[in-house]
One Martini backbone bead per residue (centre of mass of N, CA, C, O) as a GRO file, in nm:
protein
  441
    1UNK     BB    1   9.551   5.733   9.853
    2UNK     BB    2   9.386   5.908  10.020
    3UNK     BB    3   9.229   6.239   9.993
    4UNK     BB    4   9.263   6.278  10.314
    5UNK     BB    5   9.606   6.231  10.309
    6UNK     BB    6   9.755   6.317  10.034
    7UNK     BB    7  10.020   6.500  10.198
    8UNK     BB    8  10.169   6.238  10.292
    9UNK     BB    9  10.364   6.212  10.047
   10UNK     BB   10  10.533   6.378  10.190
   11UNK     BB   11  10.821   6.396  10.360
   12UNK     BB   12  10.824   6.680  10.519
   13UNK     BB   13  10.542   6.624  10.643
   14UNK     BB   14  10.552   6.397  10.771
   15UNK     BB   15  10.772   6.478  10.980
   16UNK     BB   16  10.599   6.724  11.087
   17UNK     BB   17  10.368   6.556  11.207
   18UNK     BB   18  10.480   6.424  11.371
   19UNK     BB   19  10.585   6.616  11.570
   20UNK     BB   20  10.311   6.770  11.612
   21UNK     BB   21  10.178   6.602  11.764
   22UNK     BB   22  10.338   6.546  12.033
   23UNK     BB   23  10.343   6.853  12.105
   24UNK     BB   24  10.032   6.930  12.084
   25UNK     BB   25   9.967   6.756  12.351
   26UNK     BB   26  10.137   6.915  12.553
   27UNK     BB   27   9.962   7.180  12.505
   28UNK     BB   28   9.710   7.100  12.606
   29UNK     BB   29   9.818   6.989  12.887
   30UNK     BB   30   9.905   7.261  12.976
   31UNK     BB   31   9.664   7.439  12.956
   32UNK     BB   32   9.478   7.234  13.156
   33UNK     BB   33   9.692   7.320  13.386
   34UNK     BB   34   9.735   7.602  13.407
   35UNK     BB   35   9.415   7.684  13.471
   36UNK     BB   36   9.433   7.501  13.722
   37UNK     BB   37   9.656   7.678  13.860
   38UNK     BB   38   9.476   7.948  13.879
   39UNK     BB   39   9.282   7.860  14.041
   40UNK     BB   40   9.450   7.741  14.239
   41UNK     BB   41   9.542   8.057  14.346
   42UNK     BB   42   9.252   8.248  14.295
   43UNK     BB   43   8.972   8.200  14.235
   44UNK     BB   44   8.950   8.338  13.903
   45UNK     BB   45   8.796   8.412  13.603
   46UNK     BB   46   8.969   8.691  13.551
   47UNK     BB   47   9.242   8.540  13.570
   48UNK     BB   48   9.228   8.363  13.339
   49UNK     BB   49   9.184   8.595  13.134
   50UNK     BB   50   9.447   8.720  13.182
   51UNK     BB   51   9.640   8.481  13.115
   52UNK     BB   52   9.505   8.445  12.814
   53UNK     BB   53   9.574   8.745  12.735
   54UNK     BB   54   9.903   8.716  12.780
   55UNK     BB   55   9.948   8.527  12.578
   56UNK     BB   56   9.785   8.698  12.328
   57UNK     BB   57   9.947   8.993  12.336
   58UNK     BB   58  10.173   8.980  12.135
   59UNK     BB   59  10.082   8.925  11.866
   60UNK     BB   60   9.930   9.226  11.863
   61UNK     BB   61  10.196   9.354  11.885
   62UNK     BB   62  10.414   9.135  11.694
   63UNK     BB   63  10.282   9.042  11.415
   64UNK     BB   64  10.404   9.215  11.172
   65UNK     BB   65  10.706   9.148  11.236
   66UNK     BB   66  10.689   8.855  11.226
   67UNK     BB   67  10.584   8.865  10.921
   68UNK     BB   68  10.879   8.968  10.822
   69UNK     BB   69  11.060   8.750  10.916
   70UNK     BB   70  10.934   8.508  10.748
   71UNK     BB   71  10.992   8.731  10.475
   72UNK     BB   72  11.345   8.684  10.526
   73UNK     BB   73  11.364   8.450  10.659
   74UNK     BB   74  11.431   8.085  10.737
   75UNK     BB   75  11.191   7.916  10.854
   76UNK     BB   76  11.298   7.650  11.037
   77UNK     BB   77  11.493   7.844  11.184
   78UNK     BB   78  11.266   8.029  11.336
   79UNK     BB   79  11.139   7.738  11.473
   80UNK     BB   80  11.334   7.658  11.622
   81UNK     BB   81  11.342   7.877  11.810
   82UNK     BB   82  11.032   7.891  11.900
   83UNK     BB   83  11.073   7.602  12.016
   84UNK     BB   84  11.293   7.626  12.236
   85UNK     BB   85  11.150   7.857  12.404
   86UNK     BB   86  10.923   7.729  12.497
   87UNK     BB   87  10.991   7.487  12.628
   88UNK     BB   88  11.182   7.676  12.850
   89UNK     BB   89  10.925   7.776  12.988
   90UNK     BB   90  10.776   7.564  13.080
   91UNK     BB   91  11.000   7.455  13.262
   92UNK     BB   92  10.986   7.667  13.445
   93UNK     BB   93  10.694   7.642  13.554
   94UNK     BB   94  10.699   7.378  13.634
   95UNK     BB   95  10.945   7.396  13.828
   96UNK     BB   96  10.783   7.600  14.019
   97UNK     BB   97  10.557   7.412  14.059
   98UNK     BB   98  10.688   7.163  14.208
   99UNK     BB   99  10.823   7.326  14.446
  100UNK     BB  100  10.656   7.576  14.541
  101UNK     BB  101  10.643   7.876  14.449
  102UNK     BB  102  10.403   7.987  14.282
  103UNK     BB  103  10.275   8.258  14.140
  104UNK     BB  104  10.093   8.432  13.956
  105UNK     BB  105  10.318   8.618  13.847
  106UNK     BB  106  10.476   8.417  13.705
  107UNK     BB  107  10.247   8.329  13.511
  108UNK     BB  108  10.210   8.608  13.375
  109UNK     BB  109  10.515   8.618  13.276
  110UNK     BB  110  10.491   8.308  13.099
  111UNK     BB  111  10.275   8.394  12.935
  112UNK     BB  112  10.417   8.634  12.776
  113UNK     BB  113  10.645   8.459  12.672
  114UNK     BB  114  10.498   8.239  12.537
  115UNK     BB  115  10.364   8.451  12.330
  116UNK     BB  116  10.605   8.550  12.184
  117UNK     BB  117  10.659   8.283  12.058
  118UNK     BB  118  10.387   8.248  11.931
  119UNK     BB  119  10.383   8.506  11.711
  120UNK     BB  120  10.679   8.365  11.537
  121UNK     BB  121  10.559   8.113  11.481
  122UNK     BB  122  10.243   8.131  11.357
  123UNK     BB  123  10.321   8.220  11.089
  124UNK     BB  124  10.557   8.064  10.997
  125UNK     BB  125  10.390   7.795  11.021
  126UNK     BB  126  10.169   7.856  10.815
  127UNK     BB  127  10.381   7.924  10.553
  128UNK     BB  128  10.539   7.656  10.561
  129UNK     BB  129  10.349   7.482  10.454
  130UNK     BB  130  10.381   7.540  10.125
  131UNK     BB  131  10.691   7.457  10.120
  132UNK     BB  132  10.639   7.188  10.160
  133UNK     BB  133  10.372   7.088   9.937
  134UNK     BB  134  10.227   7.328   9.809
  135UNK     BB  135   9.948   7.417   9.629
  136UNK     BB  136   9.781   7.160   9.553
  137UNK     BB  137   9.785   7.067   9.907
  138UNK     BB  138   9.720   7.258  10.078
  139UNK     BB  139   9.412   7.242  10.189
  140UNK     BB  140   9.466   6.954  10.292
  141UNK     BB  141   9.710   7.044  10.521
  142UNK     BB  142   9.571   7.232  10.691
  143UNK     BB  143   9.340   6.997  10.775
  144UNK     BB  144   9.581   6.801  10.905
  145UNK     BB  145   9.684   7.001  11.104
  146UNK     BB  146   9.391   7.048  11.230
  147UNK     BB  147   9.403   6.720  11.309
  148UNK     BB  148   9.608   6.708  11.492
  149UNK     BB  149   9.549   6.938  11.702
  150UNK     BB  150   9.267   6.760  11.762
  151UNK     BB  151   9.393   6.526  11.862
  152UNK     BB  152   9.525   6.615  12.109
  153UNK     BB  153   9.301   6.746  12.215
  154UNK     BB  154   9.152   6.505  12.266
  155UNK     BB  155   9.403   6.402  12.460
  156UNK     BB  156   9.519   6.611  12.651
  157UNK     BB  157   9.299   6.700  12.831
  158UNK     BB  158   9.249   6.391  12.984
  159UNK     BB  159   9.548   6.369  13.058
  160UNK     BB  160   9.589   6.602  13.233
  161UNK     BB  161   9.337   6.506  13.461
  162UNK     BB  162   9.478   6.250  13.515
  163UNK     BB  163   9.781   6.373  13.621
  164UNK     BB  164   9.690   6.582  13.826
  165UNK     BB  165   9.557   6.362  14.023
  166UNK     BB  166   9.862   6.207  14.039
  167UNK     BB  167  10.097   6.439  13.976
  168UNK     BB  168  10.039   6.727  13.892
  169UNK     BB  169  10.074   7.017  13.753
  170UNK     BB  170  10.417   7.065  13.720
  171UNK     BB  171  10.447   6.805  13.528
  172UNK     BB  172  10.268   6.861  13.296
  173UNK     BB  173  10.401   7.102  13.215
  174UNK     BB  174  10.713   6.980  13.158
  175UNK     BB  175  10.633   6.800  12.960
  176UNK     BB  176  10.606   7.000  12.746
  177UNK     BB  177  10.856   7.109  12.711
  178UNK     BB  178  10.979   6.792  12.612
  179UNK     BB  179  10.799   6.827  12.320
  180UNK     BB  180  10.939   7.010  12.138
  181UNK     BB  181  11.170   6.825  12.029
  182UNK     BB  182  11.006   6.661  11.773
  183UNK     BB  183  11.021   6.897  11.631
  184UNK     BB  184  11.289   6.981  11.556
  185UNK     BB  185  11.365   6.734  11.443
  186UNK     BB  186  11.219   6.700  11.206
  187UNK     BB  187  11.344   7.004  11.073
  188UNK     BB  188  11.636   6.868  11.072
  189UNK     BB  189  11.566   6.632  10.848
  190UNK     BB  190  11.495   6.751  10.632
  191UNK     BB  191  11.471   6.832  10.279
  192UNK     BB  192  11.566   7.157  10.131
  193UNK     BB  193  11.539   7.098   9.820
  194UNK     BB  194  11.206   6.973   9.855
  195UNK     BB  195  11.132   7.272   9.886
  196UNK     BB  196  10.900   7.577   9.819
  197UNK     BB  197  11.112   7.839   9.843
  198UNK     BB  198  11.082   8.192   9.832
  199UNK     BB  199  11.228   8.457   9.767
  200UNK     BB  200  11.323   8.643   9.973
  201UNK     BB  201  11.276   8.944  10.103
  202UNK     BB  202  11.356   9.228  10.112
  203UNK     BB  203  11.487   9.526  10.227
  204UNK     BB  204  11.241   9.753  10.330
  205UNK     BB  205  11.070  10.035  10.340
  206UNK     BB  206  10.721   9.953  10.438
  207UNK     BB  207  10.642   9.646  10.440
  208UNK     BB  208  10.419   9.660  10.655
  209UNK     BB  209  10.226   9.800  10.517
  210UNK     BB  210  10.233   9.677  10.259
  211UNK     BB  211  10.067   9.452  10.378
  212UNK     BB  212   9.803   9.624  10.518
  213UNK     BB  213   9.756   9.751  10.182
  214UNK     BB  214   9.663   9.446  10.073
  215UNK     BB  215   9.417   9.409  10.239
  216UNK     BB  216   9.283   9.610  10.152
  217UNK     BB  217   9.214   9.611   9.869
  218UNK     BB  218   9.093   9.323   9.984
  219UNK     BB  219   8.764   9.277  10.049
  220UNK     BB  220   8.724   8.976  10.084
  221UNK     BB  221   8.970   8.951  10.318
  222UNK     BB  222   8.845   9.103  10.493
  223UNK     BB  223   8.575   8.972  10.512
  224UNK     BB  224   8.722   8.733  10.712
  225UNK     BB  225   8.898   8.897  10.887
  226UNK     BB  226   8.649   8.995  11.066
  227UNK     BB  227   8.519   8.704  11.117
  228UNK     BB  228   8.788   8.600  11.299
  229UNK     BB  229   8.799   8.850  11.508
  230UNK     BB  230   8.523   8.761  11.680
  231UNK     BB  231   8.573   8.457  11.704
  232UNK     BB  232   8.856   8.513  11.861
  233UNK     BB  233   8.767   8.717  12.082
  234UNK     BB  234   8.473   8.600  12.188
  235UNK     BB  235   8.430   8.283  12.096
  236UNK     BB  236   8.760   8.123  12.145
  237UNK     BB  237   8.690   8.061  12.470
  238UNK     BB  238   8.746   7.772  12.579
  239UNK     BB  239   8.945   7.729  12.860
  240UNK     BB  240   8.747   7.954  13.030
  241UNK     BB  241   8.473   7.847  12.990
  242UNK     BB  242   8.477   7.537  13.066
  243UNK     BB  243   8.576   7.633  13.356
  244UNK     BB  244   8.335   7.788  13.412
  245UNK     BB  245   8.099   7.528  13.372
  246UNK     BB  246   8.243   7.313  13.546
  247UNK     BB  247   8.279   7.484  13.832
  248UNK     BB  248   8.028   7.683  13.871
  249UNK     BB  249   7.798   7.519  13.766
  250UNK     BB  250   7.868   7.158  13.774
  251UNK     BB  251   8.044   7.119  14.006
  252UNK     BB  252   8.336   7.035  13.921
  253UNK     BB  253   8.675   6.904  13.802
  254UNK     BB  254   8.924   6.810  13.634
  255UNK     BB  255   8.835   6.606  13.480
  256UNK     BB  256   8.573   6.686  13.362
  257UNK     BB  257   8.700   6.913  13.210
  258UNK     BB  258   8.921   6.764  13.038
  259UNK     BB  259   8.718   6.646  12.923
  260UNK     BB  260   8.539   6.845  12.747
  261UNK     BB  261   8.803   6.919  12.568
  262UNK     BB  262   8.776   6.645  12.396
  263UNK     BB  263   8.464   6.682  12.362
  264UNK     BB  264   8.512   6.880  12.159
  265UNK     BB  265   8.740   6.781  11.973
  266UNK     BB  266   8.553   6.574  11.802
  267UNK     BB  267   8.466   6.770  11.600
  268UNK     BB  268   8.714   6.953  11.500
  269UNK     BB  269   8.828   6.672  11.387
  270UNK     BB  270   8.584   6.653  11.178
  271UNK     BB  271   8.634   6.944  11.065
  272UNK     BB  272   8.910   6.891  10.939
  273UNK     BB  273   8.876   6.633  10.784
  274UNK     BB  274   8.656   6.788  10.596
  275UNK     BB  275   8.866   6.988  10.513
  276UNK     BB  276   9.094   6.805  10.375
  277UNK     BB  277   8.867   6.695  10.117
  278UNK     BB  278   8.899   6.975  10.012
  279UNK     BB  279   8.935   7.174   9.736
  280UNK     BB  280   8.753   7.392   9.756
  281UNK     BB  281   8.680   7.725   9.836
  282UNK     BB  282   8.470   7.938  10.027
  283UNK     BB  283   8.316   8.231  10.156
  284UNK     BB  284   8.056   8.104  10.270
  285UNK     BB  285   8.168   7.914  10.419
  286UNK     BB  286   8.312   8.097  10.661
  287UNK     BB  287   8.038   8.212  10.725
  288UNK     BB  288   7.868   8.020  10.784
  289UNK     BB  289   8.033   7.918  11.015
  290UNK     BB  290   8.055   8.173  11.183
  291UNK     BB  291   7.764   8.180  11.246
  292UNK     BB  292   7.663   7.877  11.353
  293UNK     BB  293   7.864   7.896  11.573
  294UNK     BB  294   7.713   8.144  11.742
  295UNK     BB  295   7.512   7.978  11.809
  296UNK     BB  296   7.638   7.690  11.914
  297UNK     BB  297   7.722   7.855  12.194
  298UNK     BB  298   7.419   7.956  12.291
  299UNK     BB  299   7.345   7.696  12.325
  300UNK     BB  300   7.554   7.553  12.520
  301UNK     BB  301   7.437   7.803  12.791
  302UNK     BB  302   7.126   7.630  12.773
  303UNK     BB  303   7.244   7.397  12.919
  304UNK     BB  304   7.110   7.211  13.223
  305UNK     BB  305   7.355   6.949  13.176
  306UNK     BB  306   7.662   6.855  13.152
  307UNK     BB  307   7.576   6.623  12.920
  308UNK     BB  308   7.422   6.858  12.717
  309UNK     BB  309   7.672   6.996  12.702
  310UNK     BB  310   7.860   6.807  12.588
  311UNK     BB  311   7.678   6.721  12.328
  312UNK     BB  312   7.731   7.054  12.219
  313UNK     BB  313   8.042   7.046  12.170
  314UNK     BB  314   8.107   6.886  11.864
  315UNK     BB  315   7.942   7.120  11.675
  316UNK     BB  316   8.127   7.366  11.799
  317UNK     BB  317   8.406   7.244  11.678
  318UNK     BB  318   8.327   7.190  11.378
  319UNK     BB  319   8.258   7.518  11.308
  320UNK     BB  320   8.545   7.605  11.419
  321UNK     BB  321   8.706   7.451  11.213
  322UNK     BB  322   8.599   7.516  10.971
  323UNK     BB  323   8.633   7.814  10.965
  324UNK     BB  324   8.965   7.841  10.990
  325UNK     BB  325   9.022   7.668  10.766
  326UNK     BB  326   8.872   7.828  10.542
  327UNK     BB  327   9.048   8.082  10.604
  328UNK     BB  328   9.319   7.976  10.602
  329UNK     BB  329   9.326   7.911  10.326
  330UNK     BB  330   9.202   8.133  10.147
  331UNK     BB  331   9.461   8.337  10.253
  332UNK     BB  332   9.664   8.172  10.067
  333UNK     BB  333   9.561   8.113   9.792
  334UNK     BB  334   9.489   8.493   9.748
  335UNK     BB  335   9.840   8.527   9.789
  336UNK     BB  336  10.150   8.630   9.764
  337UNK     BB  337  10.407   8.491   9.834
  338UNK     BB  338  10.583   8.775   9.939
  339UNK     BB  339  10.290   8.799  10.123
  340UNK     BB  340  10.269   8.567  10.325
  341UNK     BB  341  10.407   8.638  10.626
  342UNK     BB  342  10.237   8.923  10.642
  343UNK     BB  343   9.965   8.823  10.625
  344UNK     BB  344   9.965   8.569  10.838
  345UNK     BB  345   9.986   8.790  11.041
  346UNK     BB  346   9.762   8.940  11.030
  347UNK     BB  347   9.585   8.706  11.064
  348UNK     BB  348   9.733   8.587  11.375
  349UNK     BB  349   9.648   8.875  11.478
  350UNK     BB  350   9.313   8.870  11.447
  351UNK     BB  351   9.299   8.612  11.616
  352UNK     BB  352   9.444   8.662  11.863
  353UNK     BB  353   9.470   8.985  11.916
  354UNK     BB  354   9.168   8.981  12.095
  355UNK     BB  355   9.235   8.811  12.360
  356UNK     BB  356   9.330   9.065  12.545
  357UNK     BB  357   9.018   9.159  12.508
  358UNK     BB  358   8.806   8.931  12.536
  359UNK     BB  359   8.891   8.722  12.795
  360UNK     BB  360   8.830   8.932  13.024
  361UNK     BB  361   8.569   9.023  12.955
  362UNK     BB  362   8.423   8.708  12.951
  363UNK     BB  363   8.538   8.664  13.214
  364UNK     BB  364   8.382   8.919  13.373
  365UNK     BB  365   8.088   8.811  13.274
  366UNK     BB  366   8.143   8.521  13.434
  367UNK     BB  367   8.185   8.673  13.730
  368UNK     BB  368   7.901   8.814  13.737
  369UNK     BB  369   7.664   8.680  13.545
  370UNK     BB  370   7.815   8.420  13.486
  371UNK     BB  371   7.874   8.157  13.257
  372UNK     BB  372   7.713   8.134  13.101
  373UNK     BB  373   7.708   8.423  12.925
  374UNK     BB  374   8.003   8.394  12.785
  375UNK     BB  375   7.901   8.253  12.594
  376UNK     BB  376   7.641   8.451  12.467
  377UNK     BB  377   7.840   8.714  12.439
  378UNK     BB  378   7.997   8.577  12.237
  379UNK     BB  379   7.824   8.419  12.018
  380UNK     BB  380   7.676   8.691  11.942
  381UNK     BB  381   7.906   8.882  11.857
  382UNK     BB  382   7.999   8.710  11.608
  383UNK     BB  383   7.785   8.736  11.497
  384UNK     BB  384   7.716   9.039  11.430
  385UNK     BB  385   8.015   9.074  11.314
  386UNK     BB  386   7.954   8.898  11.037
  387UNK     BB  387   7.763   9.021  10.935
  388UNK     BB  388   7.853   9.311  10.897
  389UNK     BB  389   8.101   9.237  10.717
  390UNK     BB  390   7.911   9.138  10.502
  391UNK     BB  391   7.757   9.413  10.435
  392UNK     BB  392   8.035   9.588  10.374
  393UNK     BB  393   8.204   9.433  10.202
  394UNK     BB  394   7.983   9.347   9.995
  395UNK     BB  395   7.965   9.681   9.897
  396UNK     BB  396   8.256   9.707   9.810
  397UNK     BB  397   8.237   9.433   9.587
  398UNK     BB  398   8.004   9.421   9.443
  399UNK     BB  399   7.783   9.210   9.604
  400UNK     BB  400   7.498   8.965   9.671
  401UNK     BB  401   7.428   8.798   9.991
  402UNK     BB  402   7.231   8.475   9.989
  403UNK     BB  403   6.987   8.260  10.145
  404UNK     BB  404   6.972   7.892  10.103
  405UNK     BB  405   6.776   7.598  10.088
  406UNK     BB  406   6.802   7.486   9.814
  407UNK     BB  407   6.900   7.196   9.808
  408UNK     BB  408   7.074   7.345  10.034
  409UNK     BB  409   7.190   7.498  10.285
  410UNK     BB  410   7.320   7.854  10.172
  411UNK     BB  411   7.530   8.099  10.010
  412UNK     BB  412   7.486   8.338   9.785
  413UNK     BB  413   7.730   8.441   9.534
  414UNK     BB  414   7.670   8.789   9.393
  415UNK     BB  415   7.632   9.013   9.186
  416UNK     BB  416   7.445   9.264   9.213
  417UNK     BB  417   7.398   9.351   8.914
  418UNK     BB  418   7.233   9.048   8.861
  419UNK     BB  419   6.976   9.204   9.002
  420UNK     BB  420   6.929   9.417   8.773
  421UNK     BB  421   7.008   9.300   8.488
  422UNK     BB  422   7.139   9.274   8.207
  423UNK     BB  423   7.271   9.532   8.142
  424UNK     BB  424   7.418   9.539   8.385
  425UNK     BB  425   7.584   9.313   8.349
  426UNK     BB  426   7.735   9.435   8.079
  427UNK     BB  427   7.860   9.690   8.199
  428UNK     BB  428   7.943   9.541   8.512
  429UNK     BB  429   8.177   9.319   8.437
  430UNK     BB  430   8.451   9.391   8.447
  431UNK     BB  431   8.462   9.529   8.736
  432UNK     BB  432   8.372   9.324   8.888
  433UNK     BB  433   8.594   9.065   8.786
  434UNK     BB  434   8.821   9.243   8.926
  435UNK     BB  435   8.712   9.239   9.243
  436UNK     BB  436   8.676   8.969   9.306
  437UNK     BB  437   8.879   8.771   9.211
  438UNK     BB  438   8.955   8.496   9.302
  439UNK     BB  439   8.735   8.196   9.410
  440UNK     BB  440   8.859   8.115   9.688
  441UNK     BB  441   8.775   8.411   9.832
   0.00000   0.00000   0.00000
């Protein structure tokens, strides 16, 4: 089997990515079935800035409780519930918007409870990962779930702008209510005896803390996960800026808008499937990419013409799912397995959870501003925060992180000490070797 789809030969693991393209097209089919359902209801920027935050406000607010009930009870029966509930949100959705009865207020109503379930979904679908595959294929299983993810969007996007045109909005969202049933029968059939199941956490006071007690400790990690939040809060927020380039700027419709999401997506996918073949991962990795992704984000706010925006949004895809895969292998390889389900959760409260602060900003920035805009102020902020993490915490891990152009551009990752001097390396060599820890981190 090739090295890039190894963790297939899992049978737990096939079973799961089988269901999981079924959802994820439909899950991306919804997106931009919902966002041109709130334009053509609000015909407002601002307004869809407010419904992708409050799909992602439940994150923020119950994603640690999320990662405590992951680290407690039986990951797949979890999974099965948060895929009933979101399931039954679409089906609702989709069934207003049929009748032709759909207000705002439905839609903000139904994004906010589709977020509850996406809160308890995403850590335990995360940490779920490794008990299908093991450790020695986490790496590549990472970077096939986000290739099927991205091929999905490679799908979903134009799928949805041709169904729209053809079927309106109101089905295209109900298809997806009835694809969550693909996950569950898959989770269904799995084998129990041949996960890789971690003694469940018992129940203890200060649980939650005690997970964000463990990540402070840890300045490597805390260096990913700030460079994470700024590119989730400011930077990730493709289905907003897309919507308001294509519609803006380019004076287009829902085809090409989804057709946008698409070509999005062939990137993405390439950077999935190159995250797939990697066996190490590095911190610089994690860095490099995500400054790339935000300058090449400020780049395609000042394409000229819908064509050229095309054309740079592969490159924007590829960085950014660099990003994402390299920081989560990084978090689940470098944390110990009773505290998988609660880093993972504070990790993807800080993916998620800064998007209902940032969607309306962006939102905001580009119906005031332009569209151009939104783009050029996430891009920039990710740039900012990126470097700013890198500057604080590896002065805390005492580190000096230096950009190397040959023999290919790079960044090196060295302790400080070692720019001092002999001695000062081995006097400083315990110390610094305790703090610096796992090297996949």
């Amino acid at each position: 089997m090739s090295p890039t789809f190894r963790a297939f030969k899992v049978r737990n693991f096939r079973l799961y990515a089988s269901g999981a393209i079924i959802s994820n097209v439909g899950t991306w089919m919804q997106r931009v079935a919902q966002d041109w359902l709130v334009l053509e209801l609000t015909h407002s920027g601002t307004a869809l800035g407010i419904v992708t935050g409050l799909q992602f406000l439940p994150a923020l607010l119950l994603g640690p409780y999320a990662g405590l009930v992951a680290d407690r009870f039986p990951k797949r029966q979890v999974l099965t519930l948060t895929q009933v509930a979101m399931g039954t949100f679409a089906l609702i959705l989709g069934g207003l918007t049929i009748a032709g009865v759909v207000q705002p207020w439905h839609v903000y109503l139904l994004a906010l409870l589709f977020g509850v379930g996406t809160a308890f979904d995403a850590p335990t679908r995360q940490a779920f990962v490794v008990e299908m595959v093991g450790r020695d294929e986490l790496s590549n299983a990472v970077g096939l779930n986000s290739a099927s993810f991205n091929a999905a969007r490679l799908l979903g996007p134009a799928l949805a702008g041709l169904l729209i045109n053809w079927i309106g909005t109101g089905p295209v969202i109900a298809i997806n209510g009835f694809t969550y049933a693909a996950v569950i029968i898959s989770l269904r059939l799995m084998r129990v005896g041949e996960l890789h199941t971690p003694k469940p956490a018992g129940r203890e006071k200060g649980m939650i803390r005690d997970g964000m007690r463990y990540l402070w400790r840890r300045p490597d990690l805390m260096m990913v996960l700030v460079a994470v939040f700024f590119a989730g809060t400011f930077g990730l927020n493709f289905q907003l800026t897309s919507a308001l380039m294509a519609t803006q700027v380019f004076d287009k419709g829902a085809g090409e808008y989804g057709i946008l999401g698409s070509v999005l997506a062939i990137g993405s996918l390439s950077g999935a499937l190159l995250a797939a073949r990697r066996v190490r991962i590095r911190a610089r990795l994690v860095i490099g990419a995500a400054v790339a992704f935000g300058v090449l984000e400020i780049v395609s706010a000042l394409m000229p013409t819908y064509l050229t925006f095309a054309l740079v949004l592969p490159l924007v895809g590829l960085t950014s799912l660099t990003l994402l895969t390299s920081a989560n292998a990084t978090m689940q390889l470098s944390i110990e397995p009773t505290m998988r389900g609660r880093v993972m959760a504070l990790y993807m409260t800080v993916l998620m959870g800064g998007t209902p602060i940032g969607s309306p900003l962006i939102g905001w920035v580009g119906q005031a501003f332009g569209a151009r805009w939104s783009l050029i102020v996430g891009g920039g902020l990710t740039v900012i925060g990126t470097v700013a993490s890198v500057l604080y915490f590896s002065r805390r891990r005492g580190l000096a992180i230096r950009p190397r152009l040959l023999p290919r551009p790079h960044l090196e990752v060295l302790p400080q000490t070692e720019l001092l001097g002999e001695k000062a390396v081995v006097d400083a060599a315990p110390d610094t070797e305790k703090e610096i820890g796992p090297q996949v981190a």
